[in-house]
C-alpha positions, 0 to 999 in steps of 0.5 A: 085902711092900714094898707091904703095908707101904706100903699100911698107912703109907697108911692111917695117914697117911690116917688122921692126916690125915684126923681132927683128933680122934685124939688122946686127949690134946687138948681137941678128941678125941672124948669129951675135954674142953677144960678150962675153964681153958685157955688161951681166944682172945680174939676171937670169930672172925666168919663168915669164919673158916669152912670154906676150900670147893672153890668160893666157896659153901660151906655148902649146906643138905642138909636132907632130902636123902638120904645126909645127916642131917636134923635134922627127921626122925624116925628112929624111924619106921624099923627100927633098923638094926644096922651094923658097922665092919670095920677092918684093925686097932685104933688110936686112929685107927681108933677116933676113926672108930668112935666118931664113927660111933657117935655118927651111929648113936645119933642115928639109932636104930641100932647100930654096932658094931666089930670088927678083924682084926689086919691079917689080909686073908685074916681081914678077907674071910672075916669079911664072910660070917661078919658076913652071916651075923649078921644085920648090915644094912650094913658100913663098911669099911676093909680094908688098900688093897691088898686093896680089889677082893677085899673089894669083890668078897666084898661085892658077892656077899654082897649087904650095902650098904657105905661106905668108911671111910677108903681109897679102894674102887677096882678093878683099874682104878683107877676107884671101885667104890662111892660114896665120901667124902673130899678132894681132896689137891691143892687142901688143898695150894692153900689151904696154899699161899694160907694161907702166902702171906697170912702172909707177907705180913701179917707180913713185908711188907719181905721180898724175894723172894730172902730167902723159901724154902719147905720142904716135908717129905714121905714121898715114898712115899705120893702122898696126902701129896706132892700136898698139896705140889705144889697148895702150890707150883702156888700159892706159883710163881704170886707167885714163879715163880723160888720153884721155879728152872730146870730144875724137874721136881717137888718131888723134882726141884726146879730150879738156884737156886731157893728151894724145898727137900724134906726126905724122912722116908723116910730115917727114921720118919714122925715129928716126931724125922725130920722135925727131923733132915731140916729142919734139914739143910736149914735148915743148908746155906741160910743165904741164906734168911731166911724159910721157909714150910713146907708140914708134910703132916702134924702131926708134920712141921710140929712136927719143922720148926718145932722144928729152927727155932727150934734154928736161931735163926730164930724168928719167922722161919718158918711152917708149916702142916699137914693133920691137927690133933690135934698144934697142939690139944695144943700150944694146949690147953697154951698153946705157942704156936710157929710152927706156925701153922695146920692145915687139917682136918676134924673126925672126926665131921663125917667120918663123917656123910656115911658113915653116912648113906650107909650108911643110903640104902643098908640104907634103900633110898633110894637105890643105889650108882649113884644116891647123891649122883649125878650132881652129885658124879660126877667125869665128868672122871676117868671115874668112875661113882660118887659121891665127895662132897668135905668141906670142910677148915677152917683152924684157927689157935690164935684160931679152933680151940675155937669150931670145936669148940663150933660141932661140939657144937651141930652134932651135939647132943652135948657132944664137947669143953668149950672155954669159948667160944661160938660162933654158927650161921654160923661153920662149915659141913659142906657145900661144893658140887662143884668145876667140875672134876668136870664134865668 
């Protein structure tokens, strides 16, 4: 039962980090609007302001390749595909997933339907058959993480391509049994890292090392969200090593005298009122620390740590940044500007093209589990067979984050969101090249 109920806080936290756009309530939504009387940058952000790439050279043209879409083809020369999106459960979330594969589908003249199974497994496995059975050419899946090698297994007999949605399809040994999309968690936490230390340095030139701690608020039970803190810390150490003190095992296990701190919302919720009880403890008892760089894994955490801050008195005085970003829009849609700063992330319906269009490969025989994004997006070094494409994470800051969301409108063709900016071609990009890790 304990690992039931982890894997289903995984899969929201994957899903609150993984889509910028859950939010009904935040200019950069799916389907929403910004509204023009918003508060708006004042500067248009150049080339630079782009996406923070695995490598140096992000933004690779993958025009007519295959598993991606191709603005210059004609997608009605094909058959119209109809897929399905089978989820564990309904959500906004889950919804923004559904809407953004919807709007890749209208694109290619296919249909994408939804359907969910309450949180029922044993339903979730039994409606892959019942779906075949449908005439459906292809499935995107998001079972409960747990029950991944069943549903992999189910599907594979049934002869249906799939793709992931947001969970990871590996087998009772660990490795990927299907090709799949996503990030790599340790380096977001490397670019918060950079990102916080670039701050530090352009806004509080004077301060001495013994005067900066970093905070880092967890939910220590669910890894994707804790490495994000260890790739920050592998980075913040590199510019001040004493940052983790002696005797350091991990970010639960941190050395004597060293200046980084763990607030744990395990205590509680995986929630913002959590995160500002668990912060503020630690706020409280180091008084010593007169700068705080806090690595919020995801929004809630960084406004619950921002907020126990400025209760503190040490406005101005803090800076944090998250993975995720439907929390900081809402705040900047409104005009709050506070010292959540920034947020790493990557936008729903960039998400889901690559997903899509997998699928697509697939039900289009253009490519097969074995070859699609192979082999330069093998990870050999983990002994993996299959392909996992990593996305690009942007950096968003309040000055930035509407000509994102313009520059996603002229991406995809559609008028997602209404920010009154306007951005250029070469601002943004949706592709990065394969980390030299991934080589062996």
């Amino acid at each position: 039962m304990i690992k039931k109920v982890i894997a289903v806080l995984l899969a929201l936290v994957m899903s609150l980090a993984l889509f910028a756009c859950g939010s009904s309530d935040t200019g950069g939504s799916q389907g929403g609007g910004g509204a023009a009387e918003s508060a708006s940058p004042s500067e248009t952000p150049g080339a630079a302001a782009g996406f923070e790439g695995y490598t140096d050279e992000a933004g690779r043209d993958t025009t007519g390749e295959v598993g991606f879409f191709d603005p210059d083809f004609d997608y009605t020369q094909n058959p119209s595909y109809k897929f399905i999106y089978l989820r564990i459960r309904n959500s906004p979330l889950y919804d923004d997933m559904a809407n953004s594969l919807k709007v890749w589908a209208e694109k290619a003249n296919c249909t994408m339907d939804v359907a969910d199974t309450d949180n029922d497994m044993d339903l979730f496995i039994s409606m892959l058959e019942t779906l075949a059975g449908q005439g459906y050419d292809g499935f995107v899946l998001d079972p409960d993480s747990v029950a991944y090698p069943a549903v992999i297994d189910r599907a594979r007999e049934l002869g249906i391509p799939f793709m992931p949605g947001m969970g990871l399809p590996k087998g009772e040994d660990e490795l990927l049994k299907n090709p799949f999309v996503g990030f790599d968690y340790y380096q977001v936490g490397e670019k918060m890292g950079e990102w916080l230390l670039n701050y530090q340095k352009e806004n509080w030139p004077d301060a001495q090392p013994d005067e900066i701690g970093v905070l880092g608020v967890d939910f220590s039970v669910v890894p994707e969200i804790s490495v994000r803190i260890d790739g920050a810390l592998s980075v913040i150490s590199e510019v001040y090593p004493d940052i983790l003190g002696n005797g350091h095992v991990d970010r639960l296990n941190p050395g004597r005298g060293g200046r980084y701190f763990h607030a744990d919302t395990i205590v509680g919720n995986l929630d913002a009122t959590t995160a500002y009880q668990v912060s503020g403890a630690v706020l409280a008892t180091n008084p010593q620390i007169r700068y705080w760089l806090i690595v919020g894994t995801v929004d809630d955490f960084a406004d619950g740590a921002v907020t126990a801050a400025m209760d503190a008195g040490l406005e101005g005085n803090v800076v944090a940044i998250s993975m995720g970003g439907p929390g900081a829009f809402a705040q900047w849609d409104s005009g709050e500007i506070t010292d959540f700063k920034a947020v790493l992330t990557s936008i729903g319906v960039i998400y889901a093209e690559p997903i899509f269009f997998g699928l697509y490969a697939l039900a289009n025989g253009d490519a097969t589990i074995e070859d699609l994004w192979v082999p330069e997006w093998v990870n050999k070094s983990r002994g993996e067979t299959y392909a996992q494409l990593l996305l690009p994470t942007i950096i968003l800051e309040y000055e930035t984050y509407q000509y994102y969301f313009d520059w996603v409108n002229n991406y995809v063709g559609l008028p997602l969101t209404n920010y009154p900016v306007q951005s250029t071609p070469d601002m943004f990009s949706t592709r990065v090249n394969p980390p030299p890790a991934y080589a062996g």
